[in-house]
DSSP file (Angstrom, degrees, kcal/mol; ACC not computed):
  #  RESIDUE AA STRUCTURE BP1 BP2  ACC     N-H-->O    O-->H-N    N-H-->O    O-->H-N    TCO  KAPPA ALPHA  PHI   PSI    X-CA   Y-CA   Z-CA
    1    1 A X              0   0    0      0, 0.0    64,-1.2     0, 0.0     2,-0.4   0.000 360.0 360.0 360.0 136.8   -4.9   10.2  -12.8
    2    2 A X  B     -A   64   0A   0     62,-0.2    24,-0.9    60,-0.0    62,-0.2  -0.831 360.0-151.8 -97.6 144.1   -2.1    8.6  -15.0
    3    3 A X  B     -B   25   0B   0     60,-2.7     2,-1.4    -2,-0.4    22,-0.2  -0.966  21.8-146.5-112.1 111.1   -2.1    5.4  -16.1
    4    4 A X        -     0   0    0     20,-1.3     2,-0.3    -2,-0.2    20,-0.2  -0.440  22.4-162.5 -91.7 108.4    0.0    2.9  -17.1
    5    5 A X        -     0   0    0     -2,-1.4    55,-3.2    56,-0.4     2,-0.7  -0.292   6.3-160.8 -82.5 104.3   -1.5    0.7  -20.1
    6    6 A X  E     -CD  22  59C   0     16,-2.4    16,-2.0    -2,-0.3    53,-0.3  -0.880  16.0-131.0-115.7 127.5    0.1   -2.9  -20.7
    7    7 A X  E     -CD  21  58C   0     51,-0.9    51,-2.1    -2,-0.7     2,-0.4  -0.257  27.2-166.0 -79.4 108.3   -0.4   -4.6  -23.9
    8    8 A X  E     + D   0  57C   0     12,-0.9     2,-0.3    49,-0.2    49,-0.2  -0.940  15.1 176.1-137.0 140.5   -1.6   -8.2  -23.5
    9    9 A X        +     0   0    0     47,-2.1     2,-0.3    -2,-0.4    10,-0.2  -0.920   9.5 171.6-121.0 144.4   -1.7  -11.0  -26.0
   10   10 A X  E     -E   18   0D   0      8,-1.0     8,-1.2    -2,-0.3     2,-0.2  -0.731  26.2-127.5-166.0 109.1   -2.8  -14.3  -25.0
   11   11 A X  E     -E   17   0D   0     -2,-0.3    39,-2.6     6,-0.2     6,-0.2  -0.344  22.9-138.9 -71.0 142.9   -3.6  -17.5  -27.1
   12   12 A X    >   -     0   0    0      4,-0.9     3,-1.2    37,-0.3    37,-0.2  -0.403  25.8-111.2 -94.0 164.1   -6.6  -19.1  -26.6
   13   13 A X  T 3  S+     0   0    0     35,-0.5    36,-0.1     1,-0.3    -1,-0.1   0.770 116.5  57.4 -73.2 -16.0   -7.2  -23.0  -26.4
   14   14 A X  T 3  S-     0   0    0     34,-0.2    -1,-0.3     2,-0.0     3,-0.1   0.686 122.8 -98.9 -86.9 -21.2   -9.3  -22.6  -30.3
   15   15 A X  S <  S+     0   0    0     -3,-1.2    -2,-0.1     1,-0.2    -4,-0.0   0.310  87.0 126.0 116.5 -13.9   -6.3  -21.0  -32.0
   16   16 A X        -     0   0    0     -5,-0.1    -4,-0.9    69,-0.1     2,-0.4  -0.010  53.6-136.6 -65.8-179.9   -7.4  -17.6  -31.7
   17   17 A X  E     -E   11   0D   0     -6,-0.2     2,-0.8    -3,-0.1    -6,-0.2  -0.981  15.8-156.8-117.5 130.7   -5.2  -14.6  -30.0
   18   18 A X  E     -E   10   0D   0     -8,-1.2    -8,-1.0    -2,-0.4     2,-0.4  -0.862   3.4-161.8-110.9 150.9   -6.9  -12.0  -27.5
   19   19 A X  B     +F   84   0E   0     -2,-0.8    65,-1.2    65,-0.8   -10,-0.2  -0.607  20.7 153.0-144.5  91.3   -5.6   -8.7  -26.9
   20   20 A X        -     0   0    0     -2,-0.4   -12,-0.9    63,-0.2     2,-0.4  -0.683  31.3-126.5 -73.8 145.9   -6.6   -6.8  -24.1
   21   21 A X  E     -C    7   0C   0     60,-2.9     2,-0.6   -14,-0.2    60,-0.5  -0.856   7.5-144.3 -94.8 135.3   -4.9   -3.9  -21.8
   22   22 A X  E     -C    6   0C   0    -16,-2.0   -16,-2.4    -2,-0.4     2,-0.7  -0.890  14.7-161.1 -80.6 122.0   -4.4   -3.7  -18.3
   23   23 A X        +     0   0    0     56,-2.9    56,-0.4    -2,-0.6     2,-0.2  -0.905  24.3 158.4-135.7 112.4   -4.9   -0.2  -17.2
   24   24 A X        -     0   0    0     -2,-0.7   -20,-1.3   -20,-0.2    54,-0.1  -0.960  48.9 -83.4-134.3 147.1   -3.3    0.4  -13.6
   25   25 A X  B     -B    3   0B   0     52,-0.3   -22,-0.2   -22,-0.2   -21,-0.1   0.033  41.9-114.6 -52.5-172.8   -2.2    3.3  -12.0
   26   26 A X  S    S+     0   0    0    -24,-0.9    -1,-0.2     1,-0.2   -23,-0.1   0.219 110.9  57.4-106.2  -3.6    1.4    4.7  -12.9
   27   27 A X  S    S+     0   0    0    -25,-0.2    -1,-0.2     2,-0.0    -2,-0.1   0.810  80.5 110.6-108.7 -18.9    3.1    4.4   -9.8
   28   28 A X        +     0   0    0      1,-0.2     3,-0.1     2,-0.1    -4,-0.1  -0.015  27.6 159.1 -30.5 141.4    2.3    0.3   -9.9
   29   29 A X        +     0   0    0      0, 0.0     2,-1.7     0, 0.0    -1,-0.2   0.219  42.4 103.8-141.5 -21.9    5.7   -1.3  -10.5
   30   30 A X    >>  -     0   0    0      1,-0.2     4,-3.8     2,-0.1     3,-0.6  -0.286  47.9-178.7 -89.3  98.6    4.6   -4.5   -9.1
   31   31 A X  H 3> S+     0   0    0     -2,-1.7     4,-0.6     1,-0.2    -1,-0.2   0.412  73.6  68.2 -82.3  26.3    3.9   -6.9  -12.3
   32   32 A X  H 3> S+     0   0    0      2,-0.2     4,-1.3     3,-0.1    -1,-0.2   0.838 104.6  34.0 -83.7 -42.4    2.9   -9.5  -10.2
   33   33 A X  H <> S+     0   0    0     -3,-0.6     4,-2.8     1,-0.3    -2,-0.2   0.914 114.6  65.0 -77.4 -42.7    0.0   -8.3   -9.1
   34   34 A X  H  X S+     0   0    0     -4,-3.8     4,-1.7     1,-0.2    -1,-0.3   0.976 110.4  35.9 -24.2 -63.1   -0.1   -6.7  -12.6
   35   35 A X  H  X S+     0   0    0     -4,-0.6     4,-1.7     1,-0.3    -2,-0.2   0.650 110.0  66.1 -89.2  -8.3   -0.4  -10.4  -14.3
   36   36 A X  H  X S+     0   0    0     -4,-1.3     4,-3.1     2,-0.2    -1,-0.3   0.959  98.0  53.2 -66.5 -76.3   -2.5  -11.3  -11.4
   37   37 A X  H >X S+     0   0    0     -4,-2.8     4,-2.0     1,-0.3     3,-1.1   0.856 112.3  40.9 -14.3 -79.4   -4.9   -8.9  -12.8
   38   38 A X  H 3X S+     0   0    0     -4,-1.7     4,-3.5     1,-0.3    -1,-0.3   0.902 113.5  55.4 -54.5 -43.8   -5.0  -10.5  -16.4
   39   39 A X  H 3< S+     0   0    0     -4,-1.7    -1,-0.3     2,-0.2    -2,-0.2   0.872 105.3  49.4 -61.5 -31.3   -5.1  -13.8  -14.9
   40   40 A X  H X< S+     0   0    0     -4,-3.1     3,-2.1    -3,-1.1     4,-0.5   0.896 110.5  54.7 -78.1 -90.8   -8.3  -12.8  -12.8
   41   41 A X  H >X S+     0   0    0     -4,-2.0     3,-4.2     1,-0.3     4,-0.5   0.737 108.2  47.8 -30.5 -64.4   -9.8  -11.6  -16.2
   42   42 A X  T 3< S+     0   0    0     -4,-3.5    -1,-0.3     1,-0.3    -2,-0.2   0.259 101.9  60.5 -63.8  25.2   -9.2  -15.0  -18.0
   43   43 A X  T <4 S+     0   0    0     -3,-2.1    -1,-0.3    -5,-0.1    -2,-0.2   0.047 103.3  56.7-119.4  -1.7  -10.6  -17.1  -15.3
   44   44 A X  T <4 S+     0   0    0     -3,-4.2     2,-0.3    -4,-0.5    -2,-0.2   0.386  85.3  93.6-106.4  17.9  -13.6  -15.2  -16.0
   45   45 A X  S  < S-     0   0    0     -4,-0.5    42,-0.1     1,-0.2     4,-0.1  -0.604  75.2-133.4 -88.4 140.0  -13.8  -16.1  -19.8
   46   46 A X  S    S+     0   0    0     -2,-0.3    -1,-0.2    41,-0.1    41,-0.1   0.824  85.6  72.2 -70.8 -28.3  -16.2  -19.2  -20.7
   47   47 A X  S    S-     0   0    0      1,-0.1     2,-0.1    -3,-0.1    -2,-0.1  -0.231  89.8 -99.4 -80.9 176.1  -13.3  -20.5  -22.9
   48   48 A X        +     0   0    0     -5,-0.0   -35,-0.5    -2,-0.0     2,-0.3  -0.237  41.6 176.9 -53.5 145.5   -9.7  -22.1  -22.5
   49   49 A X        -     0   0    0    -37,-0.2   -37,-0.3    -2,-0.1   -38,-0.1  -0.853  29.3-100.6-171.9 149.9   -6.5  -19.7  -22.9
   50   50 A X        -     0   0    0    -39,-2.6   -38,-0.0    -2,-0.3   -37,-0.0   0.115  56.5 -74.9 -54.7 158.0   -2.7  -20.1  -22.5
   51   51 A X        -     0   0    0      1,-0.1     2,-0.4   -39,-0.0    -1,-0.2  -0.230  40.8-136.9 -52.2 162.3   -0.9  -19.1  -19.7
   52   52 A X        +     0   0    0    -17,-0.1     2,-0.2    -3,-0.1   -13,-0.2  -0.857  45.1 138.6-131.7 130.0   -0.5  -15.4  -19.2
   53   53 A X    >   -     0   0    0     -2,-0.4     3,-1.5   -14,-0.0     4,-0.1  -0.451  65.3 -66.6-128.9-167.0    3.1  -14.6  -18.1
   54   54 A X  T 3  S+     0   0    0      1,-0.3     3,-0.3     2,-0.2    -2,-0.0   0.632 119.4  71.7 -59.3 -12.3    5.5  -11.8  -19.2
   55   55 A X  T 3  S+     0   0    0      1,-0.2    -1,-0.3     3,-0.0     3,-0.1   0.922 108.0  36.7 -73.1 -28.8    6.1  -12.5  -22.3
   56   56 A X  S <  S+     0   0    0     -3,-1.5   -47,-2.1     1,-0.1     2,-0.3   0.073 106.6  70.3-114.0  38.2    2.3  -11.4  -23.3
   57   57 A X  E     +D    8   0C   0     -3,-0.3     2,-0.4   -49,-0.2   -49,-0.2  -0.924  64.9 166.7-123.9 103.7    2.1   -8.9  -21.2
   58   58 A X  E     -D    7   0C   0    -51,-2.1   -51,-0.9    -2,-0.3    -3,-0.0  -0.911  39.9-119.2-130.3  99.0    4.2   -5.9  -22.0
   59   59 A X  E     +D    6   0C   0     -2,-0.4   -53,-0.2   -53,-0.3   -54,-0.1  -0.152  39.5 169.2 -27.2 131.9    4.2   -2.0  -20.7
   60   60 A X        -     0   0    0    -55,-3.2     2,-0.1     1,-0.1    -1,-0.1   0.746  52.2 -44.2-101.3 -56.6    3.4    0.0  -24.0
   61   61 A X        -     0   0    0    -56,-0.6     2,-0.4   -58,-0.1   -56,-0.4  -0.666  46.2 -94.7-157.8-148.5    2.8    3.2  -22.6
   62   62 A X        +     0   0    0    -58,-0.2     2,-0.3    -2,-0.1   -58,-0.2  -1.000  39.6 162.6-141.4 151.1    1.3    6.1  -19.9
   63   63 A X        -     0   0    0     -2,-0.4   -60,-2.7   -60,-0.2     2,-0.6  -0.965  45.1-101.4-158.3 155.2   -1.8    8.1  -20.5
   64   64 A X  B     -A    2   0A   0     -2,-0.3   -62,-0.2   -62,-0.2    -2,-0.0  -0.903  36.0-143.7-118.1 118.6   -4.1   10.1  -18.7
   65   65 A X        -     0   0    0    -64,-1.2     2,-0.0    -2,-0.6   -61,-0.0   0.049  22.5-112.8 -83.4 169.3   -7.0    8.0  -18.0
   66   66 A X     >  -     0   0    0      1,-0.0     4,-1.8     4,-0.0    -1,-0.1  -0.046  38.7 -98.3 -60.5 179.9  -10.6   10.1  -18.2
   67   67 A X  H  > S+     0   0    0      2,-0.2     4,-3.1     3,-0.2     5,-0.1   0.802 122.0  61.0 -82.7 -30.1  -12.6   10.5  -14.7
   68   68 A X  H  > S+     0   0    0      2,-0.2     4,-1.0     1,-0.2    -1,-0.1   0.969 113.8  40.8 -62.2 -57.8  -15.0    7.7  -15.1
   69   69 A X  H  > S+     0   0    0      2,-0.3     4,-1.9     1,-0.2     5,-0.3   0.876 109.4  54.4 -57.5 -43.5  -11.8    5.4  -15.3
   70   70 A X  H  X S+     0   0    0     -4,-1.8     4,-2.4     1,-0.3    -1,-0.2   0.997 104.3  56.4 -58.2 -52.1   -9.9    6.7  -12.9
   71   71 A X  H  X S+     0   0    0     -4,-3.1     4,-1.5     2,-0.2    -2,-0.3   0.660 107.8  44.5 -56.3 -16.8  -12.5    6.3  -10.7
   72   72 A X  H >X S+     0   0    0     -4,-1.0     4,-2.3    -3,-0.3     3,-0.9   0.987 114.4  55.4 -73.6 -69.7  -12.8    2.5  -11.3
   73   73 A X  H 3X S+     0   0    0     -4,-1.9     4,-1.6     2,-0.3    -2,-0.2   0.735 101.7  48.7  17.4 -68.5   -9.3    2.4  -11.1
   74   74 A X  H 3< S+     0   0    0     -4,-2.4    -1,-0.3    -5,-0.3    -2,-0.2   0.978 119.3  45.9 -55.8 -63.6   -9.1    4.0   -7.9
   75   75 A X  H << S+     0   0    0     -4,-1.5    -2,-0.3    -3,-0.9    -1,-0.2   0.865 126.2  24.8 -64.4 -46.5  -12.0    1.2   -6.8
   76   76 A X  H  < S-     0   0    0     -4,-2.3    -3,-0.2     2,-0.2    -1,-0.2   0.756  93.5-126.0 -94.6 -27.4  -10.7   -1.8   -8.2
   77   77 A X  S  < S+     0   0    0     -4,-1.6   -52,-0.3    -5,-0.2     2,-0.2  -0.127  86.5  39.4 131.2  -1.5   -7.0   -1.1   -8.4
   78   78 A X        -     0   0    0     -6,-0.2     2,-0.3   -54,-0.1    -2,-0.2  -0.896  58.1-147.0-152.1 174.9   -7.3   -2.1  -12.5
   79   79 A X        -     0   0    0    -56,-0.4   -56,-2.9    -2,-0.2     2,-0.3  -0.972  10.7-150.5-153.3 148.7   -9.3   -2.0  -15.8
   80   80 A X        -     0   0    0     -2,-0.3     2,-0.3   -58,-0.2   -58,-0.2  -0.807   5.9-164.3-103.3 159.7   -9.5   -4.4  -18.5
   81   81 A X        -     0   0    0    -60,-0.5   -60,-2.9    -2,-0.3     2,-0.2  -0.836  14.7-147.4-143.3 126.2  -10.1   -3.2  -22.2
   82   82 A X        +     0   0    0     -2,-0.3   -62,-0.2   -62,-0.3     3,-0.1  -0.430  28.9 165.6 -80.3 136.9  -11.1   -6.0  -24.2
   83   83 A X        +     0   0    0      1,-0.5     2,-0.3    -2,-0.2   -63,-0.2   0.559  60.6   7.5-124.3 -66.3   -9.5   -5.1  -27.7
   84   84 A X  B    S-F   19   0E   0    -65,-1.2   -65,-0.8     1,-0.1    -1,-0.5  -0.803 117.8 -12.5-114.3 148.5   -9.8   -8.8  -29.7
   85   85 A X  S    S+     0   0    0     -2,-0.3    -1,-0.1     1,-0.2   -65,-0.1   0.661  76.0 127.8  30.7  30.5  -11.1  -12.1  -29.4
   86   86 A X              0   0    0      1,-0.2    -1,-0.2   -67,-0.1   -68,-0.1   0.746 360.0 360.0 -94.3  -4.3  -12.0  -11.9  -25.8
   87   87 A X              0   0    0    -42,-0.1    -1,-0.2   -41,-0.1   -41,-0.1   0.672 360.0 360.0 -88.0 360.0  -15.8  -13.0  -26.5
């Protein structure tokens, strides 16, 4: 499966930054449901964080995810990968 990987920054309410990817399939165009995604991941965080709108949310690139992922993918329609400061 290809994937398309968007690059998310997002400040948090302590002064920190987090940076996570959203990992969706490649024919998704629809960045609502995209930032919907992210938004569902930071409502699960015990802390505070800044909005997340397009401005920290960015396509970076396309990749072709492994099987394990696709398959989650497939099930969930996304994948988060927590990069910084998401604990």
């Amino acid at each position: 499966m290809k994937i398309s990987v968007w690059d998310t920054y997002v400040a948090r309410k302590d002064g920190k930054t987090m940076h996570f990817d959203i990992l969706v399939p490649s024919t998704m165009e629809d960045k609502d449901s995209i930032f919907r995604y992210g938004r569902t991941f930071l409502s699960s965080k015990p802390f505070q964080t800044a909005e997340l709108t397009p401005k920290e949310c960015k396509f970076c690139h396309m990749e072709q995810a492994p099987e394990t992922l696709a398959d989650i993918i497939n099930e969930k329609g996304y994948y988060i990968i927590e990069m910084e400061n998401c604990e």
